[in-house]
C-alpha positions in Angstrom: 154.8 -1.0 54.0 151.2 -1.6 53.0 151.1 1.9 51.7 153.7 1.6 49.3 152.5 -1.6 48.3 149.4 -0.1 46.9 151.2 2.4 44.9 153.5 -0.2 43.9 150.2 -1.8 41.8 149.0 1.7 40.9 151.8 2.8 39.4 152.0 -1.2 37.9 148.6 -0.7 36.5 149.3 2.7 34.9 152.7 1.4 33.3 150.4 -1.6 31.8 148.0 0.5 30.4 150.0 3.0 28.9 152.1 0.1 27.1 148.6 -1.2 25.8 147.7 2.3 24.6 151.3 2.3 22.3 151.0 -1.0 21.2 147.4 -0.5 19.9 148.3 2.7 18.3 151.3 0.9 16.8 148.9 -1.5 15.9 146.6 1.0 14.3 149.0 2.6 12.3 150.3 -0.4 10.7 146.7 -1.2 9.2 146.1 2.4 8.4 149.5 2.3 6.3 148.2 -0.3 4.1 145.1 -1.1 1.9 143.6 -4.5 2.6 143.3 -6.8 0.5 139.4 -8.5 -0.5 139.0 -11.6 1.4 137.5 -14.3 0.6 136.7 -18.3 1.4 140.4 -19.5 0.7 142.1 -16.2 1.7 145.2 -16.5 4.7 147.0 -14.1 6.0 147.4 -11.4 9.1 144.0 -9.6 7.3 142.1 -12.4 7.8 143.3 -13.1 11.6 142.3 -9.3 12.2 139.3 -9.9 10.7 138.9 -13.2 12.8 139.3 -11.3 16.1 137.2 -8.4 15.7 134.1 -10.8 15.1 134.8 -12.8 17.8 135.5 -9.4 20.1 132.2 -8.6 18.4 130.5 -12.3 19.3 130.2 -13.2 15.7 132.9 -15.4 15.5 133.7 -18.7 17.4 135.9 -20.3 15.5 139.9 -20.2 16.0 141.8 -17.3 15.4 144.1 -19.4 12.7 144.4 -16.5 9.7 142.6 -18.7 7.3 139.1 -17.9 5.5 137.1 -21.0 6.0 133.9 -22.3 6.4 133.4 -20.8 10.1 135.0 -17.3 9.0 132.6 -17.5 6.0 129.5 -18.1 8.1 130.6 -14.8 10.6 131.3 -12.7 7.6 128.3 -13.4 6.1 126.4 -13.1 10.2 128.0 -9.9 10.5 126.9 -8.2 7.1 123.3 -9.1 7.5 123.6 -7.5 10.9 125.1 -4.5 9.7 122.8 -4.1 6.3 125.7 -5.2 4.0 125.4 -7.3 0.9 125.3 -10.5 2.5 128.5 -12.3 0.2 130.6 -13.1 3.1 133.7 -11.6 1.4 135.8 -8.6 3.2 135.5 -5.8 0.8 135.6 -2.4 1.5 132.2 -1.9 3.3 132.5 -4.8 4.8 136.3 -3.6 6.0 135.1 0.0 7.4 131.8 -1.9 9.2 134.2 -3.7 11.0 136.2 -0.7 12.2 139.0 -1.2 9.2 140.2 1.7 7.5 140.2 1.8 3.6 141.2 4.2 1.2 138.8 5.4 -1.0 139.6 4.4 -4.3 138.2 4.8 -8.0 136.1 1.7 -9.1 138.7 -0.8 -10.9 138.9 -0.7 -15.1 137.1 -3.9 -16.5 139.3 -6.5 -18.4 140.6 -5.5 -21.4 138.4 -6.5 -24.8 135.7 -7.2 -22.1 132.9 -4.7 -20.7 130.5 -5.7 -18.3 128.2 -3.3 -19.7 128.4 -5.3 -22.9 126.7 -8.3 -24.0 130.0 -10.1 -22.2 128.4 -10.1 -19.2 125.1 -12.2 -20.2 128.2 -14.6 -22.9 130.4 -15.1 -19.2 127.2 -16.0 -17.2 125.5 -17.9 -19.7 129.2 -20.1 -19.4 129.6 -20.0 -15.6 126.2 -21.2 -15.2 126.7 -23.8 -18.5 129.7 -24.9 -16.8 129.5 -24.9 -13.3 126.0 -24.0 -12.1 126.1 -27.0 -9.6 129.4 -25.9 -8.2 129.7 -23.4 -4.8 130.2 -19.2 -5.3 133.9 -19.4 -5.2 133.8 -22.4 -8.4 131.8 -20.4 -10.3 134.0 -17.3 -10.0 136.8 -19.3 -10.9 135.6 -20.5 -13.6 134.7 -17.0 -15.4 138.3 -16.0 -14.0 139.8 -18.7 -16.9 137.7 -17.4 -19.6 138.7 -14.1 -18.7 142.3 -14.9 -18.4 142.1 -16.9 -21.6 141.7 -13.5 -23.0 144.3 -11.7 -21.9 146.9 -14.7 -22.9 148.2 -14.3 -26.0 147.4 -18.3 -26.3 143.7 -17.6 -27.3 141.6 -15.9 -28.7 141.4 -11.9 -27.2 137.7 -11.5 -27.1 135.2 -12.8 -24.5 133.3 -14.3 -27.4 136.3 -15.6 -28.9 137.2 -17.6 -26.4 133.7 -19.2 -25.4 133.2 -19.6 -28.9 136.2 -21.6 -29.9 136.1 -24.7 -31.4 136.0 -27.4 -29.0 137.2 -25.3 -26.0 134.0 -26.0 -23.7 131.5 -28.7 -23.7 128.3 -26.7 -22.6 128.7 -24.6 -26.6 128.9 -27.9 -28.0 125.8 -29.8 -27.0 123.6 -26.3 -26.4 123.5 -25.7 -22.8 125.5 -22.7 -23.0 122.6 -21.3 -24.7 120.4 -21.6 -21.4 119.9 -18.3 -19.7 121.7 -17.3 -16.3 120.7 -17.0 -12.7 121.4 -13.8 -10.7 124.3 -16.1 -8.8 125.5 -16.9 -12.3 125.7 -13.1 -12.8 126.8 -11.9 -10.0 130.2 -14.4 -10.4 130.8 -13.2 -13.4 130.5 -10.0 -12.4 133.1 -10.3 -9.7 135.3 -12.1 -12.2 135.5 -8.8 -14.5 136.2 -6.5 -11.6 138.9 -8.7 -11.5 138.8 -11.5 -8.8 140.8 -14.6 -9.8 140.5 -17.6 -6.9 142.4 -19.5 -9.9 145.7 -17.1 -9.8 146.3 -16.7 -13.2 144.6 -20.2 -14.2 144.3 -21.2 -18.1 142.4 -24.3 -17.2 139.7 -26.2 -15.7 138.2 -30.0 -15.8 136.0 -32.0 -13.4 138.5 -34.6 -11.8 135.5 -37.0 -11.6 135.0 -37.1 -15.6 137.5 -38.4 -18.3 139.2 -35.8 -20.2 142.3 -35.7 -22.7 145.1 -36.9 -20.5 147.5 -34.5 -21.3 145.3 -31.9 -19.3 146.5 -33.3 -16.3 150.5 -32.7 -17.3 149.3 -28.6 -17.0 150.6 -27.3 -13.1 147.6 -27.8 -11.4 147.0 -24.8 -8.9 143.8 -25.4 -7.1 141.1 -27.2 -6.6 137.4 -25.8 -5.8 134.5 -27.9 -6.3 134.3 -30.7 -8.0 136.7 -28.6 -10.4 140.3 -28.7 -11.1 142.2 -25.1 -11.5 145.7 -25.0 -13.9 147.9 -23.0 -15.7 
């Protein structure tokens, strides 16, 4: 009786691990079948929860496994990437993605905004603005904030040059009383870089205003979609 008992658990224990083996491979193919989106402080989804448990399988990661890119998330991204000689951003791009195990397609870098290079003077005009306008705000404010001068651009509301946009009358405070014409930081930069490879934490957002400050009120009759910072986001 004992006998069979013990290859009873055997044969439990092989059935157990074979079923883990499927499920993993399942698992594998699903993320294999699908390019990953970048994440980043305000991201949710199932890419962030598998991003979330590898760190903590990998003890950089502590926090709960909830799918959302917060502050704790942020911290282990950015942990991990100085660990692993990454650009220390603490967003999930592709490096970032096959350090931790992730497979991503190789894929050709993405086309700049159209009417806007950032191998033009656009680049220095979007940073000189993003540090003008929100050089006391955190990374993800200042990205946003070039993401609405960029999608001013493409809407067919404004102006359809970089320098058209910044430059019209009365659109942004900074031009008027001559801080815009400050120079930029490398943060400054590098948001406004990210901005024209075309990261938008404002999701498509015409609009932005410091909710501390008086502004005109019919500002706040535009949908609002975010806030980040001390800054509200609308279309």
């Amino acid at each position: 009786m004992s006998r069979n008992y013990d290859l009873y658990r055997r044969g439990l224990r092989v059935v157990l691990a074979l079923m883990t083996c499927f499920t993993l491979l399942i698992s594998t193919a699903d993320t294999h079948a699908q390019n990953p989106p970048t994440l980043y402080w305000g991201s949710y989804g199932k890419w962030v929860r598998e991003v979330q448990v590898r760190l903590r399988n990998w003890g950089y990661y502590d926090g709960p496994i909830d799918s959302y890119f917060g502050a704790s998330t942020f911290e282990a991204v950015k942990w991990f990437q100085r660990r692993n000689g990454l650009v220390v951003d603490g967003i999930v791009g592709p490096q970032t993605y096959r350090a931790l195990g992730i497979w991503v397609p190789t894929q050709p870098a993405a086309a700049p905004r159209t009417n806007v290079s950032p191998r033009s003077n656009d680049l220095d005009l979007l940073a000189r603005l993003v540090r003008a306008e929100a050089g006391g705000e955190p990374y993800l404010g200042q990205v946003a904030v070039a993401a609405v001068v960029l999608n001013r651009v493409a809407s067919p509301n404004f102006p359809n040059t970089l320098s058209g946009v910044i430059f019209q009358p009365l659109a942004f405070e900074s031009v008027s009383n001559g801080t815009f014409y400050l120079p930029a930081n490398e943060e400054n930069i590098r948001a406004a870089r990210d901005a024209l490879n075309g990261w938008d934490p404002t999701y498509g957002s015409l609009y932005f205003w410091a909710y501390k400050k008086p502004v005109n009120p019919w500002v706040w009759t535009r949908p609002i979609v975010r806030y980040i910072g001390n800054h509200v986001f609308a279309r």
